[in-house]
MDAnalysis code that builds the backbone (N, CA, C; Angstrom):
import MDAnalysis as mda
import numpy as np

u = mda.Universe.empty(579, n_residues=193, atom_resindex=np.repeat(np.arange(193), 3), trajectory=True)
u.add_TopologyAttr("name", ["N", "CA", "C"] * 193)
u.add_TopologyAttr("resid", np.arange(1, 194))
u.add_TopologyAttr("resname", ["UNK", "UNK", "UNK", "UNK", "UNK", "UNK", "UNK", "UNK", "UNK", "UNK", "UNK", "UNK", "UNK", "UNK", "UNK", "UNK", "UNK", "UNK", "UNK", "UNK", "UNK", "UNK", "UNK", "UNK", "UNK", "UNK", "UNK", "UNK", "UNK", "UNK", "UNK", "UNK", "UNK", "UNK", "UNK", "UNK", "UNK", "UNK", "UNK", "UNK", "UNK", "UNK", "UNK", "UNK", "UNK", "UNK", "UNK", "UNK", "UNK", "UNK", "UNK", "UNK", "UNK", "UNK", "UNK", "UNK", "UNK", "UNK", "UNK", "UNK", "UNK", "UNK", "UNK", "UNK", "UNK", "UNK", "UNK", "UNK", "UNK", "UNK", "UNK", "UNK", "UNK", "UNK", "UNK", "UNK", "UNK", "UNK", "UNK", "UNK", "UNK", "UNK", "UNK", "UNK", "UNK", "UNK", "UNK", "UNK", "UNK", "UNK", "UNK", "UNK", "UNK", "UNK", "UNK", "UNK", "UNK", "UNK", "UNK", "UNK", "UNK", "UNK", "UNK", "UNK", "UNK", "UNK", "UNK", "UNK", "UNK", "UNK", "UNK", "UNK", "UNK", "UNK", "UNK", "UNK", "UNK", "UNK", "UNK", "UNK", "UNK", "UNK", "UNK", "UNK", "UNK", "UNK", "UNK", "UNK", "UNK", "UNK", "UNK", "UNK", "UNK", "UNK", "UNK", "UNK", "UNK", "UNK", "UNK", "UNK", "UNK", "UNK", "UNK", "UNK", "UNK", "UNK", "UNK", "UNK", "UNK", "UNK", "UNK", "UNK", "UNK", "UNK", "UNK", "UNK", "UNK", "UNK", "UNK", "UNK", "UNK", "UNK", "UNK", "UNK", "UNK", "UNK", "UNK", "UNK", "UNK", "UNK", "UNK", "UNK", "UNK", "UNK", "UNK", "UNK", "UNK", "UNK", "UNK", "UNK", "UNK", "UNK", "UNK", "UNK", "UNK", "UNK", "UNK", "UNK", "UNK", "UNK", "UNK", "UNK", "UNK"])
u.atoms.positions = np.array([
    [43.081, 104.829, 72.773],
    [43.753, 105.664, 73.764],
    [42.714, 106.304, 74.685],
    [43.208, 106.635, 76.173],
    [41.985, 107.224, 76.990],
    [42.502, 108.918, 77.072],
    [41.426, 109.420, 77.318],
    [42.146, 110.618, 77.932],
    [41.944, 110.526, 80.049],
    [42.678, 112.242, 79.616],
    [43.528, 111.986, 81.134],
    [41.811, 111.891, 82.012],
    [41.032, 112.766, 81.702],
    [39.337, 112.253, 82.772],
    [39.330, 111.050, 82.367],
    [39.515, 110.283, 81.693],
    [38.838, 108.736, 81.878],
    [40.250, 107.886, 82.586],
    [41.066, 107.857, 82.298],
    [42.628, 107.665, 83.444],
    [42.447, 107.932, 84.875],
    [41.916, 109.343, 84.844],
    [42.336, 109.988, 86.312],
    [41.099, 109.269, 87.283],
    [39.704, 108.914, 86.643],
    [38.915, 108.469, 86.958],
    [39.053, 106.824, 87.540],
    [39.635, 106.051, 86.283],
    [39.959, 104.529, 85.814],
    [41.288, 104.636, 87.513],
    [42.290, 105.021, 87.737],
    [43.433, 105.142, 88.308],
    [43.528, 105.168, 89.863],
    [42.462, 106.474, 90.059],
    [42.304, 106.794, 91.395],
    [41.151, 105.567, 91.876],
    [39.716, 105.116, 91.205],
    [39.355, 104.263, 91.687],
    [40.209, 102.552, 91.984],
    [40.912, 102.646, 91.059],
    [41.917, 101.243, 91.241],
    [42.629, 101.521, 92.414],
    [43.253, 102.631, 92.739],
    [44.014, 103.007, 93.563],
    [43.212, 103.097, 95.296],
    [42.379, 103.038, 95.015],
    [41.571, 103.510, 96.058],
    [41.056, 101.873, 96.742],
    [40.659, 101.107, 95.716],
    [40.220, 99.735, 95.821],
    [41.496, 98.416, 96.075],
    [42.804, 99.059, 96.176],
    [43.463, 98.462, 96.573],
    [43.733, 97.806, 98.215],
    [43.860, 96.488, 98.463],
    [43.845, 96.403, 100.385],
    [45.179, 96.707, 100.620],
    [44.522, 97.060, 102.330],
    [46.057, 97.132, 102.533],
    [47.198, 96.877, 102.657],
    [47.239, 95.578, 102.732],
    [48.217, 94.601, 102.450],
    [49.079, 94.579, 101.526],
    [47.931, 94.967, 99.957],
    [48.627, 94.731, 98.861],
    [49.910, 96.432, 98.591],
    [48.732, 97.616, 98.928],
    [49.479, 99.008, 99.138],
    [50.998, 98.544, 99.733],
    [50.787, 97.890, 101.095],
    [52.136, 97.882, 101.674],
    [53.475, 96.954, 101.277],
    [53.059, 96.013, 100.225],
    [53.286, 94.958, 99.407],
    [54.389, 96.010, 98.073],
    [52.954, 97.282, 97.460],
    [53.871, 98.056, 96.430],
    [54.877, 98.628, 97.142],
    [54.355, 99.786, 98.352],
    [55.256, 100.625, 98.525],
    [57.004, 99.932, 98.711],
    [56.653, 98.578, 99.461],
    [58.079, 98.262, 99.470],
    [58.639, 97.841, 98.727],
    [58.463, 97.532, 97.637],
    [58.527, 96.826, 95.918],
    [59.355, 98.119, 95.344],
    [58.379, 99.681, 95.520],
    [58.470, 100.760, 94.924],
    [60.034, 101.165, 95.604],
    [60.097, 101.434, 97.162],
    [61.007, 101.919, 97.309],
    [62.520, 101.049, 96.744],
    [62.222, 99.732, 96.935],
    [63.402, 99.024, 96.107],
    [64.004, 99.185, 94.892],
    [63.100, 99.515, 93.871],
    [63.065, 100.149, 92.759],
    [63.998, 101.151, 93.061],
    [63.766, 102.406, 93.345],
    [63.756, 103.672, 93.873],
    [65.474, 103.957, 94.781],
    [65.907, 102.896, 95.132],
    [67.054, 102.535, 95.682],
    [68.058, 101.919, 94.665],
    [67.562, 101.541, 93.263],
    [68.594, 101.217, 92.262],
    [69.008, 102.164, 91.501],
    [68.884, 103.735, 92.005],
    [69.400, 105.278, 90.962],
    [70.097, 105.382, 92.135],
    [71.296, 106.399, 91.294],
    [71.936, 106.761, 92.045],
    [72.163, 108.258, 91.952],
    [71.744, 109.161, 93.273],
    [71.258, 110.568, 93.932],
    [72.718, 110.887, 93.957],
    [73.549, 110.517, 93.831],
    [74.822, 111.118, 94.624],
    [75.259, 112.575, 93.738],
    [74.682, 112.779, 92.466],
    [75.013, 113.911, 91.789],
    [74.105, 115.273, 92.109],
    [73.255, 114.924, 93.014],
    [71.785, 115.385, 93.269],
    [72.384, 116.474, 94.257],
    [71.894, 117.814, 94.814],
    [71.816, 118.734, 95.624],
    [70.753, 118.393, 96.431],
    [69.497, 119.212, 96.303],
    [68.366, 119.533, 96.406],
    [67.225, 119.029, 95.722],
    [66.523, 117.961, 96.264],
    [65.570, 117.193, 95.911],
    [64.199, 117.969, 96.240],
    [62.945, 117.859, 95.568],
    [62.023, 117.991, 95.945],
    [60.969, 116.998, 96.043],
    [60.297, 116.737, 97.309],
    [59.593, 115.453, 97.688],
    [58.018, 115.919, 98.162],
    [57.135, 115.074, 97.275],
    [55.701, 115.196, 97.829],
    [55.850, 114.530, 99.001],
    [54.575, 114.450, 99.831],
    [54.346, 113.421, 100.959],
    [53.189, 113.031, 100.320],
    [52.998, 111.698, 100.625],
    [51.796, 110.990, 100.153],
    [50.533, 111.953, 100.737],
    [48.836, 111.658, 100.155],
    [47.695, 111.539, 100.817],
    [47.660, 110.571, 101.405],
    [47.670, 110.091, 102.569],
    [47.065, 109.130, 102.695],
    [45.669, 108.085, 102.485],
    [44.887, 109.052, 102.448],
    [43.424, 108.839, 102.494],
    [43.263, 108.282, 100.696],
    [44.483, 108.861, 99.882],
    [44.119, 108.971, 98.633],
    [45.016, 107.561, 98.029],
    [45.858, 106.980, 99.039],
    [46.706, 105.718, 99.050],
    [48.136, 106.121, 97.835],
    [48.021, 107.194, 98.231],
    [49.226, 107.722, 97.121],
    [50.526, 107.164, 97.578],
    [51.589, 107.255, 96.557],
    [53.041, 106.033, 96.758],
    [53.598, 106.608, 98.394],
    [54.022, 105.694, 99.322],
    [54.349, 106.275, 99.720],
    [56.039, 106.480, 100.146],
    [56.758, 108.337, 100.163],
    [57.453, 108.826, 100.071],
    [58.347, 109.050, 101.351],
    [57.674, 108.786, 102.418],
    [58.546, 108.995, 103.441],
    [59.445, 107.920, 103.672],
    [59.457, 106.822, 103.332],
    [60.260, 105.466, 103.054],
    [61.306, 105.968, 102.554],
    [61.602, 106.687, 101.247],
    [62.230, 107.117, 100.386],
    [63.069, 107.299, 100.857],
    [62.379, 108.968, 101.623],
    [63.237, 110.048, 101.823],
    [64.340, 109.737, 103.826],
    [63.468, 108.619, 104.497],
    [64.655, 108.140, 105.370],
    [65.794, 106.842, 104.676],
    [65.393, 106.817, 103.656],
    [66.408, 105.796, 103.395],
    [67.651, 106.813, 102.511],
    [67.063, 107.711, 101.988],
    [68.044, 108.470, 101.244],
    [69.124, 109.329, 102.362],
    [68.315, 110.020, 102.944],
    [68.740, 110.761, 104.535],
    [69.911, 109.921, 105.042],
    [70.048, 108.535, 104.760],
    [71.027, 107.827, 105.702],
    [72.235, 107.173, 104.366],
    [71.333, 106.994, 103.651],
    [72.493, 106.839, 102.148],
    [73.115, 107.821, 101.479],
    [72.897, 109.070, 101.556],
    [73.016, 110.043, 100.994],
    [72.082, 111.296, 101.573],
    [73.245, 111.125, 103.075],
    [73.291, 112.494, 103.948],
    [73.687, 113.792, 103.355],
    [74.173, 114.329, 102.255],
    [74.492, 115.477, 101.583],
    [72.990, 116.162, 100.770],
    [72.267, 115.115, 100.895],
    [71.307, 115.722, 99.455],
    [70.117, 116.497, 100.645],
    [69.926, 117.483, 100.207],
    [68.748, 117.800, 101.172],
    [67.578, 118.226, 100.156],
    [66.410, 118.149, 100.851],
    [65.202, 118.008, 100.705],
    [64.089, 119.180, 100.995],
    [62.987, 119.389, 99.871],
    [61.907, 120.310, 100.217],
    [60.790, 120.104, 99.852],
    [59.514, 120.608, 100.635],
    [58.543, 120.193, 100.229],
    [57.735, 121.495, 99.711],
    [56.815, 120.777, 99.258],
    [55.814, 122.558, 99.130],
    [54.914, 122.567, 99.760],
    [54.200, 124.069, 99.918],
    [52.639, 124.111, 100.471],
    [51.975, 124.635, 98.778],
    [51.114, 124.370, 98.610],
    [49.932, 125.092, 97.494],
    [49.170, 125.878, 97.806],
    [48.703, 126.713, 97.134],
    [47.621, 127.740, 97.065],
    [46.530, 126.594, 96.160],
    [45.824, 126.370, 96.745],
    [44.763, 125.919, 95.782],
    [43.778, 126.759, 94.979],
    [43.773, 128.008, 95.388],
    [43.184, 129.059, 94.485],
    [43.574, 129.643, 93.692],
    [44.700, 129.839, 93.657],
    [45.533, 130.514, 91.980],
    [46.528, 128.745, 91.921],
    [46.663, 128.087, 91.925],
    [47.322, 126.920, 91.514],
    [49.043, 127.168, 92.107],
    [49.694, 128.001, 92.994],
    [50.718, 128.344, 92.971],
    [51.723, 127.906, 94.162],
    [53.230, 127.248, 94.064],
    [53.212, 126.425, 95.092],
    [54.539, 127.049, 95.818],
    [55.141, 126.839, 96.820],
    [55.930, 127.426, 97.647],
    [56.187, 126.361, 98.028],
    [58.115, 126.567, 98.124],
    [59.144, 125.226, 98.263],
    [59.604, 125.716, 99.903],
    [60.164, 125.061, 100.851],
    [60.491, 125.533, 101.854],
    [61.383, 123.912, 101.959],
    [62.679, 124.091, 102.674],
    [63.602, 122.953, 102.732],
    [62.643, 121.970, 104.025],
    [63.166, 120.921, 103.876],
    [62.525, 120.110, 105.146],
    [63.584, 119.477, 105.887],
    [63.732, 120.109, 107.076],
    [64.503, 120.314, 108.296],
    [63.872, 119.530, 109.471],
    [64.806, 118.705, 110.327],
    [64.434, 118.443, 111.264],
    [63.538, 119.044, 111.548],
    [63.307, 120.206, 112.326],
    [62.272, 121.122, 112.759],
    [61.359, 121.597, 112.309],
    [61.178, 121.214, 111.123],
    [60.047, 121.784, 109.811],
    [58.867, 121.386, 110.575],
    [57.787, 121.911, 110.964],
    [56.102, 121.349, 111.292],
    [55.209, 121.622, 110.294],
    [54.818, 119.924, 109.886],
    [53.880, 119.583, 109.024],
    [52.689, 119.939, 109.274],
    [51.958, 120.050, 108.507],
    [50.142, 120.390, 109.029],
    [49.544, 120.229, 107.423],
    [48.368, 119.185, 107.685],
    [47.432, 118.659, 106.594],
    [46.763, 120.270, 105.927],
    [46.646, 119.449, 104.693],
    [45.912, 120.992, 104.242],
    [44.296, 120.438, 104.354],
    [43.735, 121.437, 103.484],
    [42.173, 120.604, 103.394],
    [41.833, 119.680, 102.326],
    [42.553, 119.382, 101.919],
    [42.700, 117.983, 100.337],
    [43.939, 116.888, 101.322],
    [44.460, 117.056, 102.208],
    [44.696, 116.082, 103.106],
    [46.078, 115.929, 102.941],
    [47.032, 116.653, 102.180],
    [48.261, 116.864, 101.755],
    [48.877, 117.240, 103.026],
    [49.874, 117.046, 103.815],
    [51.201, 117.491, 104.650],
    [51.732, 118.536, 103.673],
    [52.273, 119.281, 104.589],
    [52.562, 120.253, 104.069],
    [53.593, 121.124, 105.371],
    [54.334, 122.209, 104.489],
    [55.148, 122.654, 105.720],
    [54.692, 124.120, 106.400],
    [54.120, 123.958, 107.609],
    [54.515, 125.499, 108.094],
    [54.383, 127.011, 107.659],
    [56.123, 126.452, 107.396],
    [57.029, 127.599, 107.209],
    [58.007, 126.968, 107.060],
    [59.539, 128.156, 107.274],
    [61.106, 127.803, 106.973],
    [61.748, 128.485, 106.637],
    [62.697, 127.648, 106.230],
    [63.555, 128.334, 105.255],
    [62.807, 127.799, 103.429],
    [62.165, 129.416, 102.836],
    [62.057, 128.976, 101.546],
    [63.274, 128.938, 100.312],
    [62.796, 127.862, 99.334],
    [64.215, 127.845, 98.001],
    [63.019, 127.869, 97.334],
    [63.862, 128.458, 95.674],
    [62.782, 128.277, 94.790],
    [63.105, 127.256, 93.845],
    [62.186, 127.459, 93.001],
    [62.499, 126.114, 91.926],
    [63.403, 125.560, 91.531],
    [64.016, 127.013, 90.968],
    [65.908, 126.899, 90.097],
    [66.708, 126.306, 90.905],
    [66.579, 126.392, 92.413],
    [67.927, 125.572, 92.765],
    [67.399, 123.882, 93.037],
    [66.463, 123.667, 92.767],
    [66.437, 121.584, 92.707],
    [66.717, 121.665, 91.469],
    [67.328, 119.842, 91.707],
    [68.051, 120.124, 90.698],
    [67.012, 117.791, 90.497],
    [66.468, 118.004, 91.637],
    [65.930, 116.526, 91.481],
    [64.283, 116.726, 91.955],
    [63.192, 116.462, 91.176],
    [61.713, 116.301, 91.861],
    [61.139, 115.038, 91.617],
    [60.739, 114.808, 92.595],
    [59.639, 113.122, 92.757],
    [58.493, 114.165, 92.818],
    [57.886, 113.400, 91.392],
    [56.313, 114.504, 90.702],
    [55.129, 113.298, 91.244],
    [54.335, 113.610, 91.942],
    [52.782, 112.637, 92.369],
    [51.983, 112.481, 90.924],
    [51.595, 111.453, 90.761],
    [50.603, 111.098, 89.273],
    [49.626, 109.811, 89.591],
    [48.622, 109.894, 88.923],
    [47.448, 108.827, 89.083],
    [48.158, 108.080, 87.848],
    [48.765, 108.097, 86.696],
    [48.567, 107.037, 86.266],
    [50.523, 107.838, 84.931],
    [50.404, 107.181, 84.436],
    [51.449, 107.847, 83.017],
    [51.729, 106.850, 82.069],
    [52.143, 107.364, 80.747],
    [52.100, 106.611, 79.751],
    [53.758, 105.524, 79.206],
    [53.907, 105.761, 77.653],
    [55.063, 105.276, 77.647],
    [56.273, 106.283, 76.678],
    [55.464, 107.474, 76.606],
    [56.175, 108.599, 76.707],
    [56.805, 109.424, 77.500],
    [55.917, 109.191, 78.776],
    [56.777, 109.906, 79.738],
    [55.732, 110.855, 80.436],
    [54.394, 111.424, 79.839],
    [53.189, 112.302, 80.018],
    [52.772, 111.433, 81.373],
    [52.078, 112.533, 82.318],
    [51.457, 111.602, 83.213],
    [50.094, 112.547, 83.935],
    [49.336, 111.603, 84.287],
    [48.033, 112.014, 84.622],
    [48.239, 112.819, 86.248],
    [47.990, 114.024, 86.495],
    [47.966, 113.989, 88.194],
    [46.121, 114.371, 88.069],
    [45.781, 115.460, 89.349],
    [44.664, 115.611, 89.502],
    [43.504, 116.641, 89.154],
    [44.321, 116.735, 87.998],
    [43.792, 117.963, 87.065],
    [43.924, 119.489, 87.022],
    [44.653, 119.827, 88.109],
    [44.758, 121.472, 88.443],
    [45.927, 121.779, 87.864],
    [47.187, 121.075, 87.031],
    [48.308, 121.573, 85.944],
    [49.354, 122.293, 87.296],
    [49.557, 122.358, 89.017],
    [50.051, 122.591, 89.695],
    [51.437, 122.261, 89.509],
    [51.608, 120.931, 89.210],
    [52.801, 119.979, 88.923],
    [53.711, 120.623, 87.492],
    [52.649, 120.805, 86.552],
    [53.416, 121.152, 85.606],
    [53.765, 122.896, 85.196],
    [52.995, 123.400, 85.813],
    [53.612, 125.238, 86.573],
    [54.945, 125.120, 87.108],
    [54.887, 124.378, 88.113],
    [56.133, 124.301, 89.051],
    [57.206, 123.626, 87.890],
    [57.262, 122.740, 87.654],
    [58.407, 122.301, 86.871],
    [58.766, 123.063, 85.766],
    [58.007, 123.572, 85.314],
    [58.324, 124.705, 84.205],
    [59.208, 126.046, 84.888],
    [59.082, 126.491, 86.195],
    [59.990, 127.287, 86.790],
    [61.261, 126.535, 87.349],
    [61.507, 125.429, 87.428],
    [62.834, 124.622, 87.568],
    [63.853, 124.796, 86.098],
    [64.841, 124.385, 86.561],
    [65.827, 124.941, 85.647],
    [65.829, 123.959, 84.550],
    [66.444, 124.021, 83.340],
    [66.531, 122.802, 82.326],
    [67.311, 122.222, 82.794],
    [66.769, 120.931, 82.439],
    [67.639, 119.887, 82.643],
    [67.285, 119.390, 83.948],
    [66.324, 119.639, 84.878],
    [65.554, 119.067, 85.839],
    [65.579, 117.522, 86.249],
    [66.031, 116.531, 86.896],
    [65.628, 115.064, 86.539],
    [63.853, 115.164, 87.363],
    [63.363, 114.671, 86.342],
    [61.814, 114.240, 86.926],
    [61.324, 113.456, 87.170],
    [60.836, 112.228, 88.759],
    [60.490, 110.963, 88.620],
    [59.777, 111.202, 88.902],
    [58.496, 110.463, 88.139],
    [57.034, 109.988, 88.498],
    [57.550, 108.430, 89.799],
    [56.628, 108.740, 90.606],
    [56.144, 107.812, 90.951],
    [54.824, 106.864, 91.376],
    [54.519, 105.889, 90.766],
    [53.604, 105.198, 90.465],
    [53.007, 103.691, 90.669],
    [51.822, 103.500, 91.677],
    [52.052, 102.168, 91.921],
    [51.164, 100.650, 91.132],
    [51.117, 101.569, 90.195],
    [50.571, 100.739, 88.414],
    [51.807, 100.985, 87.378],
    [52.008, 99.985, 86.641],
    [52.043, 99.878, 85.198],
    [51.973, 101.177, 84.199],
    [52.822, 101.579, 83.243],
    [52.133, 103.033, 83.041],
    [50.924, 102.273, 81.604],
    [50.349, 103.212, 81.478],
    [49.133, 103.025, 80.241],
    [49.820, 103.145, 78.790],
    [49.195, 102.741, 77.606],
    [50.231, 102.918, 76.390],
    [50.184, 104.505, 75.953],
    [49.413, 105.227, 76.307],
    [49.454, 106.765, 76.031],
    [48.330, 107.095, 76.723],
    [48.444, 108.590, 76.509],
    [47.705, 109.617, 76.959],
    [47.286, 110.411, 75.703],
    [45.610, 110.109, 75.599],
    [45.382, 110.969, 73.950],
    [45.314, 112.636, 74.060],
    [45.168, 113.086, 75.355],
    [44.864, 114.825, 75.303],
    [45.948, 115.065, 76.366],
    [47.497, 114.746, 75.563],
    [48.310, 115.866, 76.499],
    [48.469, 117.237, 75.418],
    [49.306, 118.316, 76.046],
    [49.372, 119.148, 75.113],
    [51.016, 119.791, 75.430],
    [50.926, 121.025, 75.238],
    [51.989, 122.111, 75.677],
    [52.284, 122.057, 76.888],
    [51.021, 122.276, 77.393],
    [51.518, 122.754, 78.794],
    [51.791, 121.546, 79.375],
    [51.684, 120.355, 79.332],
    [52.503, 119.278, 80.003],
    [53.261, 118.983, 79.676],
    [54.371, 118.705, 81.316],
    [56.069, 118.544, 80.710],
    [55.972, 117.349, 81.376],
    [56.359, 116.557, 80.407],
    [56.718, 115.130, 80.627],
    [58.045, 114.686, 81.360],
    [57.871, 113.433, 82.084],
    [58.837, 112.827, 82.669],
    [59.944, 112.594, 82.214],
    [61.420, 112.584, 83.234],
    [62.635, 112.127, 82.705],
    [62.675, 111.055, 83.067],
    [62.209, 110.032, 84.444],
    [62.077, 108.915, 84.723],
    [60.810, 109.054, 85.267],
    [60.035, 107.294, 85.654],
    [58.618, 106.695, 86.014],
    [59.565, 105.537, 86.591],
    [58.915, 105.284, 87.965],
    [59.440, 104.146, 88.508],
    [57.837, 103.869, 89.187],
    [57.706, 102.226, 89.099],
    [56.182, 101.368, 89.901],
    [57.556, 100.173, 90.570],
    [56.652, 99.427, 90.899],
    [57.026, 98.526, 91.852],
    [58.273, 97.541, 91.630],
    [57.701, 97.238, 89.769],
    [58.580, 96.299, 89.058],
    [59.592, 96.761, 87.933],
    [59.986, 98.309, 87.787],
    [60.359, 98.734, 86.676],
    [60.887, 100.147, 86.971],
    [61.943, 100.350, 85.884],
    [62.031, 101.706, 86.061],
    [61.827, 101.828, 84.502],
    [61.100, 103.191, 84.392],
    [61.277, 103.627, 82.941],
    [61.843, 104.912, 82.648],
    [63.138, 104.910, 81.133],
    [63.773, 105.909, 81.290],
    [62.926, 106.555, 79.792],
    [62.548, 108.061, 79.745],
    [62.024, 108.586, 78.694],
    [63.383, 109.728, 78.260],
    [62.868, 109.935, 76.718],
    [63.792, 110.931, 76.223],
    [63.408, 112.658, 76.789],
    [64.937, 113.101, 76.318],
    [64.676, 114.263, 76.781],
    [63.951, 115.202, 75.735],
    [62.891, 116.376, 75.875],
    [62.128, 117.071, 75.240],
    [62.970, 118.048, 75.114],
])
């Protein structure tokens, strides 16, 4: 078994060494995937935006295909504090203005803010995850703060444009594992904790 530094290490360089061809090859693989659940029970989704630079899945595919399939569900993103780890949801509105942070993340503005408790759906960013459901992000535990202030019963998809790994040897407490993992060719459903 690896742990999550030798994953997060192993993951992001694969990820990084991918061409572009092949990236644009997953993402549309991924969103197909991603189009066989069905949102219609869903309120309030919460959606990363990819890095680009970092070739992370990308989400804006997603979220115009959902927008036109399922015009009721609306959507938010966060900004982070990267110094206390702490993140702020604000809905994403036509009018919302994005602006990169300094780790290269989109991000909103301002808005109208919601907090955790009312999503009731999050697409969680991860370098890599297992076949439990645990998944690697970029080490700052941001992801798993925030979901811990969402309500029980949360649906949680990783999304991922690898295979997940057979485990993760150093998860602990403080990581809350996935309710779904979807990659290009698969969806995986994990139990509930």
């Amino acid at each position: 078994m690896l742990t999550k530094k030798d994953i997060r290490k192993e993951y992001l360089e694969k990820r990084l060494n991918l061409p572009d061809n092949v990236i644009t090859t997953l993402n549309r693989q991924l969103l197909e995937q991603c189009r066989q659940l069905d949102y219609s029970t869903f309120r309030l989704a919460h959606i990363f935006l990819p890095i680009t630079e970092k070739k992370e899945a990308d989400t804006h595919a997603l979220v115009n295909w959902a927008r036109t399939a399922y015009p009721s569900l609306q959507w938010a993103l966060s900004r982070s504090d990267m110094h206390n780890g702490d993140m702020e949801h604000y809905l994403w509105e036509p009018n919302t203005v994005l602006m990169k942070n300094g780790y290269g993340i989109p991000e909103p503005a301002g808005g109208k803010q919601v907090m955790p408790a009312e999503m009731d759906l999050v697409f969680v960013p991860l370098l890599a995850f297992d076949l439990q459901g645990h998944r690697v992000g970029y080490g700052k535990g941001m992801y798993d703060r925030f979901l811990k202030q969402c309500r029980p019963g949360v649906t949680t998809i990783g999304l991922s444009l690898f295979d997940p790994v057979t485990a993760i040897e150093d998860t602990g407490h403080l990581d809350v594992p996935l309710r779904i993992a979807i990659t290009p060719h698969s969806i995986y459903y994990f139990k509930k904790s």
